[in-house]
C-alpha positions as CSV (number, residue, x, y, z in Angstrom):
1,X,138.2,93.2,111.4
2,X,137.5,89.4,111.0
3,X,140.1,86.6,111.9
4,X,140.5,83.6,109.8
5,X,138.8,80.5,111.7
6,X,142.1,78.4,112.2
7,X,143.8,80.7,114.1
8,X,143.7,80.7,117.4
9,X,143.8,84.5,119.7
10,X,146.7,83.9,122.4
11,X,143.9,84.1,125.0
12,X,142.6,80.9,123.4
13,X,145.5,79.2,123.8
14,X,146.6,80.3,126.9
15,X,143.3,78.9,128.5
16,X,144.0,75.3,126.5
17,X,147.1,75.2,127.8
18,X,145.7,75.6,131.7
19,X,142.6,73.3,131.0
20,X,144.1,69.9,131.1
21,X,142.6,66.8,129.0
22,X,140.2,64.2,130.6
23,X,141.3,60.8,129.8
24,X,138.3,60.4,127.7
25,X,138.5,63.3,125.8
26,X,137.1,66.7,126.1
27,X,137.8,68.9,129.5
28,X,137.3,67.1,133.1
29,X,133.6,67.7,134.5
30,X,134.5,68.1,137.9
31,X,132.2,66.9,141.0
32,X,133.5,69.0,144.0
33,X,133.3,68.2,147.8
34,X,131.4,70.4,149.6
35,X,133.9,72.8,151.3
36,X,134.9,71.9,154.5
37,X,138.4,73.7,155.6
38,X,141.3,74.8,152.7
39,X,140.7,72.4,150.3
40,X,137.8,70.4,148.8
41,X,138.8,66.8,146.3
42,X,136.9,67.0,143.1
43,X,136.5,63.8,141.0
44,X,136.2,63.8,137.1
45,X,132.4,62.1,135.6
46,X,134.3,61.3,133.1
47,X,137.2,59.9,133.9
48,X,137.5,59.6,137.5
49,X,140.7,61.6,137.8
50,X,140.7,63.7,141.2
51,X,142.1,66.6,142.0
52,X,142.4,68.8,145.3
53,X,140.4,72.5,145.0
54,X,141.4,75.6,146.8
55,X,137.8,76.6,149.0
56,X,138.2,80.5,149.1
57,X,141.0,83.2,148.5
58,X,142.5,85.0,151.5
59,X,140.7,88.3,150.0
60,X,137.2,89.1,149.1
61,X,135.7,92.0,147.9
62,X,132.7,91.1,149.8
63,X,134.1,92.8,153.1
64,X,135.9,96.0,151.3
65,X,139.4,96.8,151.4
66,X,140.4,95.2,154.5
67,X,140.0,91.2,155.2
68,X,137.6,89.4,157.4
69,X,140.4,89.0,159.9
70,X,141.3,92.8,160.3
């Protein structure tokens, strides 16, 4: 089954919808702080737009089914 170049798969459009447009075209190339607490600021190349970064999720499957705090 082949699919016709100009149409786009709803996957393919969901993710354009989520990935917002650098002011200079293109997606944002984002330059994060290192992590140091919650959140970490990121700052465009491009464009110089920042934007605050989430530094870890409260659950990892690194440590199982329980979290580090358990």
């Amino acid at each position: 089954m082949s699919r016709t170049p100009s149409k786009k798969t709803q996957d393919e459009e969901t993710i354009e919808k989520k990935t917002p447009e650098c002011k200079k075209g293109g997606p944002c190339h984002w330059v994060i702080e290192p992590p140091n607490g919650k959140l970490s600021t990121g700052k465009c190349k491009k464009c110089g737009k920042e934007k605050e970064f989430e530094n870890s999720f409260e659950y990892s499957s690194w440590y199982g089914t329980k979290s580090p705090e358990e």
